[in-house]
C-alpha positions as CSV (number, residue, x, y, z in Angstrom):
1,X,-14.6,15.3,6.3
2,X,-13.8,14.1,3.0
3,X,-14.7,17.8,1.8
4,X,-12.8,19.5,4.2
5,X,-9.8,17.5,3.1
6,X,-9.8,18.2,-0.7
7,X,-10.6,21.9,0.2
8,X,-7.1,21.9,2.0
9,X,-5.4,19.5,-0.4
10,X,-6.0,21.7,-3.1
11,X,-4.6,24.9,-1.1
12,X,-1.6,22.7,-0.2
13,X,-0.9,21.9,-4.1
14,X,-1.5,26.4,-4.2
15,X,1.5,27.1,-1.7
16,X,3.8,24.3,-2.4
17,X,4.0,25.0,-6.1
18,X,6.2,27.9,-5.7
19,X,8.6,26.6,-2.3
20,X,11.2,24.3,-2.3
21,X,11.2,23.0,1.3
22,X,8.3,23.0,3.5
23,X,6.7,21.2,6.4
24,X,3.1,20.8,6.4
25,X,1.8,19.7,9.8
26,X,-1.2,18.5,10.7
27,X,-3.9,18.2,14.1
28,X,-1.0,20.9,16.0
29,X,2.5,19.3,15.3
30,X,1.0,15.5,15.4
31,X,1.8,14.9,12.0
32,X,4.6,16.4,9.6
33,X,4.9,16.1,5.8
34,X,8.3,17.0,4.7
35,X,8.4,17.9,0.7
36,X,11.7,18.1,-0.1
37,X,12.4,20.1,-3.1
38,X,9.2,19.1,-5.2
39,X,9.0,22.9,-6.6
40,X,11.8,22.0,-8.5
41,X,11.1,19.5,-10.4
42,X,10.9,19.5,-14.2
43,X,8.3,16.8,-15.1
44,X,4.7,18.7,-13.3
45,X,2.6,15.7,-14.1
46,X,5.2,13.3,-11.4
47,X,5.0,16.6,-9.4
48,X,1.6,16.9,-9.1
49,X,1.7,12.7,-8.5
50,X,3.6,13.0,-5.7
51,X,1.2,15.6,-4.5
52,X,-1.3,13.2,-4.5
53,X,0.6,10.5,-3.1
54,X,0.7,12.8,-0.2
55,X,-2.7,13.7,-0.2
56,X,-3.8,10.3,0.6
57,X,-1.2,9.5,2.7
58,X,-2.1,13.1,5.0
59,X,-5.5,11.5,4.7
60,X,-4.5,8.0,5.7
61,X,-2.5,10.0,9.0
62,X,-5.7,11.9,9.7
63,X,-8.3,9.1,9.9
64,X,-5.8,7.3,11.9
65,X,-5.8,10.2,14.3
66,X,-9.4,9.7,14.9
67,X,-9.4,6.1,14.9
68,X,-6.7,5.8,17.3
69,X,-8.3,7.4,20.2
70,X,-9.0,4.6,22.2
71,X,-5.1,3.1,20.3
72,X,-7.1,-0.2,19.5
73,X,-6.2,0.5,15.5
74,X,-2.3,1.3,16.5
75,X,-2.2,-1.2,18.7
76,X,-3.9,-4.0,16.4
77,X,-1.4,-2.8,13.7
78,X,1.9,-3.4,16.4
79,X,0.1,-7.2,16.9
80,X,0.2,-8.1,13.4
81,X,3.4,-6.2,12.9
82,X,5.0,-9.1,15.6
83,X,3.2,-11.9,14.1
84,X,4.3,-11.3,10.6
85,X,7.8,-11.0,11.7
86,X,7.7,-14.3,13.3
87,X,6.9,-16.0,9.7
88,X,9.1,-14.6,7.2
89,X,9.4,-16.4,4.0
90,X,11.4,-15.9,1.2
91,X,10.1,-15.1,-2.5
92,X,7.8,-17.3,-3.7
93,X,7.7,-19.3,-0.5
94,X,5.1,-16.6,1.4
95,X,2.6,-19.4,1.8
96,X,1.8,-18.2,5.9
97,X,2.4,-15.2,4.9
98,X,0.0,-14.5,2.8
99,X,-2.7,-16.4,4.7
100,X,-2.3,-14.7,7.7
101,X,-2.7,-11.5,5.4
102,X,-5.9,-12.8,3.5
103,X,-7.6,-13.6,7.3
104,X,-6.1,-10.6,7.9
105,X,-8.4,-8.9,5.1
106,X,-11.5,-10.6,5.4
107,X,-12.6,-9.1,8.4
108,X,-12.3,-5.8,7.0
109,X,-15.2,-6.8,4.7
110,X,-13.7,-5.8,1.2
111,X,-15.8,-5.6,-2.1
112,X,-13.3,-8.0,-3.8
113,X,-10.3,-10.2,-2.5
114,X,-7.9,-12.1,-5.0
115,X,-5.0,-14.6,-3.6
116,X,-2.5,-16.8,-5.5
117,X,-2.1,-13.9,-7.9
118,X,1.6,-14.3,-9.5
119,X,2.0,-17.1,-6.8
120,X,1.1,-16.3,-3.5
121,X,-0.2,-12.1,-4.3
122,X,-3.2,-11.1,-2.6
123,X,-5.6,-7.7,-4.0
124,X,-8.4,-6.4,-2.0
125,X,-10.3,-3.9,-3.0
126,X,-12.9,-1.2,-1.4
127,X,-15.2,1.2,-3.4
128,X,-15.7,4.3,-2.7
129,X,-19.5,6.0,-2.3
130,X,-18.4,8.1,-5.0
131,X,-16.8,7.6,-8.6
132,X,-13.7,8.2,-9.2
133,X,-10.1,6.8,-9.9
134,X,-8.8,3.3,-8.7
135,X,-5.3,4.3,-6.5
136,X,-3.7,1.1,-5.4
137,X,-1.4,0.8,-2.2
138,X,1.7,-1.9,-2.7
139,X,4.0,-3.6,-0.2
140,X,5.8,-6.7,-0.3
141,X,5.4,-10.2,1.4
142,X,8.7,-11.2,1.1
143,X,11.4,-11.6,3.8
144,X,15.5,-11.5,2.9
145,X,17.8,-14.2,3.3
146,X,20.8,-13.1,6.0
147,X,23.3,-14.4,7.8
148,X,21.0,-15.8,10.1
149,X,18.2,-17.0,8.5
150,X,15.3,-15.9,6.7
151,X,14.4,-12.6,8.1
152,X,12.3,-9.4,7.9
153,X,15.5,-6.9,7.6
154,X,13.9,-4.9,5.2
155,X,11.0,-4.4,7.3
156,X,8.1,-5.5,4.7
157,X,6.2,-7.0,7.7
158,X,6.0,-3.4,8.7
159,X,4.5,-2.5,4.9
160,X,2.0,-4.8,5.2
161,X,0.8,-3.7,8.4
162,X,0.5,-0.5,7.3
163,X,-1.6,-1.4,4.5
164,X,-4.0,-3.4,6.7
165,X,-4.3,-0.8,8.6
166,X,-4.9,1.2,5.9
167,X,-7.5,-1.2,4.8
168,X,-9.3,-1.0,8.5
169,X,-9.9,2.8,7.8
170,X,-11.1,2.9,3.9
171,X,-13.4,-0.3,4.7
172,X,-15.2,1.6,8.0
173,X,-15.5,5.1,6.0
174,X,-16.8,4.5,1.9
175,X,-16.6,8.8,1.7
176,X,-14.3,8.6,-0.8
177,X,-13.9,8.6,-4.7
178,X,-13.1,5.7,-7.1
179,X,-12.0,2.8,-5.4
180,X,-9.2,1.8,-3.1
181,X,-6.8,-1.3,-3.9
182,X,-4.7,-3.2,-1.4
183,X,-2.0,-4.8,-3.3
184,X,0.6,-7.4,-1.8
185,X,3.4,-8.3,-3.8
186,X,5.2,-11.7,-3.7
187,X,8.8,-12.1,-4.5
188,X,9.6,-8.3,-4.5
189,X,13.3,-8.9,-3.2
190,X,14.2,-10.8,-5.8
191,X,12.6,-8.4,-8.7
192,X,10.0,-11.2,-10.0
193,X,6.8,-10.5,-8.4
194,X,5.6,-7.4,-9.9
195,X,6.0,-8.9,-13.3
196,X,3.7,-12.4,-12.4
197,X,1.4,-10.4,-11.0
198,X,0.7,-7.6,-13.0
199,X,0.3,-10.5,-15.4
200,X,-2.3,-12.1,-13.6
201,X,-4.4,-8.7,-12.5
202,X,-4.4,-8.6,-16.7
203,X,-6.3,-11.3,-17.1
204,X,-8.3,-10.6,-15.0
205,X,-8.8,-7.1,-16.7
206,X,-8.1,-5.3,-13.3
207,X,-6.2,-2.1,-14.0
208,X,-5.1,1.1,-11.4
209,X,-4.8,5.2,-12.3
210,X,-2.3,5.3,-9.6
211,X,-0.1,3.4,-7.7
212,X,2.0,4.2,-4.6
213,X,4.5,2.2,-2.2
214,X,6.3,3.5,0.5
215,X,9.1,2.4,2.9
216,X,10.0,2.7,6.1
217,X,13.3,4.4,7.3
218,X,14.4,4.5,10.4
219,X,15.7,7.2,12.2
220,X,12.6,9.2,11.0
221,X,11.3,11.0,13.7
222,X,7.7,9.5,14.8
223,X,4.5,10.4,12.7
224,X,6.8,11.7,10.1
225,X,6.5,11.1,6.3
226,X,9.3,11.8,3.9
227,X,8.7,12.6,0.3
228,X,12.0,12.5,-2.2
């Protein structure tokens, strides 16, 4: 599978070098792509980034296709969406939070799992059966303070489901190069986390080739992803 996918990856870098707008779609109109004016850019190398950023990303969308035959993947994804929404802490505070993610995680079996990093960060990570380059996935434990409360307005409880499950598919299927990193960021809303923890993952000498986040915005249509 993994071959197949790199085989089309690399004719989807081919054609998109030379369009401006395209939709890729994927398993007959289940899943779109948009690029949005990425033959364009000046600077190849973020090009050719992004590229990859959507490679993995049409790869996350694809094994979720198969895994969410029987909907037990989507479904446990919606579950822990609910729960996380019904904690949110603000930044720095993300003590349930990050519990219920690090539980969360050790079920999926991952070679290595880091908490308290930069406060209350947690890393897992999952090697590949092949080598290759590390390519760590971010989101954010955080909730906002409102009006109302603490509150997950900026839907990071949504990021972090996605990563976990993100990190059901990598840890059931090692066919893949380099290794995978889950990373969840404390006190993202109010611009502090990244630098505590990327503090912290130097100590401990861990380091990434790529990194990627994403973030939800509604009015997307369903099994959409939007690149800028």
């Amino acid at each position: 599978m993994m071959d197949l996918f790199f085989l089309i990856f690399s004719y989807i870098i081919k054609y998109f070098r030379s369009v401006a707008r395209r939709k890729f779609e994927v398993f007959g109109k289940a899943l779109q792509i948009i690029f949005l004016n990425l033959a364009k850019r000046a600077n190849t190398m973020k090009t050719l980034n992004q590229f990859k950023f959507a490679a993995l990303i049409i790869l996350f969308c694809m094994t979720m296709n198969l895994f969410s035959q029987d909907a037990t993947l989507i479904d446990k994804m919606v579950q822990i969406r609910k729960e996380l929404h019904q904690v949110p802490e603000y930044s720095h505070k993300e003590v349930k939070t990050a519990g219920i993610v690090t539980d969360y995680l050790k079920n999926t079996n991952p070679d290595v799992l880091y908490t308290g990093l930069g406060g209350h960060g947690v890393l897992a990570g999952y090697k590949g059966n092949h080598p290759g380059a590390s390519k760590m996935f971010r989101c954010e434990l955080d909730a906002i303070s409102t009006s109302e409360g603490i509150r997950h307005w900026c839907g990071h409880d949504g990021h972090m489901a996605i990563l976990l499950g993100l990190a059901n598919v990598v840890s059931a299927d090692r066919d893949f190069e380099g290794t995978v990193w889950l990373l969840f960021q404390p006190a993202e809303e109010v611009g502090e986390g990244a630098a505590l923890m990327a503090k912290d993952l130097e100590a401990k000498k861990i380091f990434f080739d790529y990194a990627f986040a994403l973030h939800n915005k509604p009015g997307i249509p369903l099994n959409q992803v939007v690149l800028h």
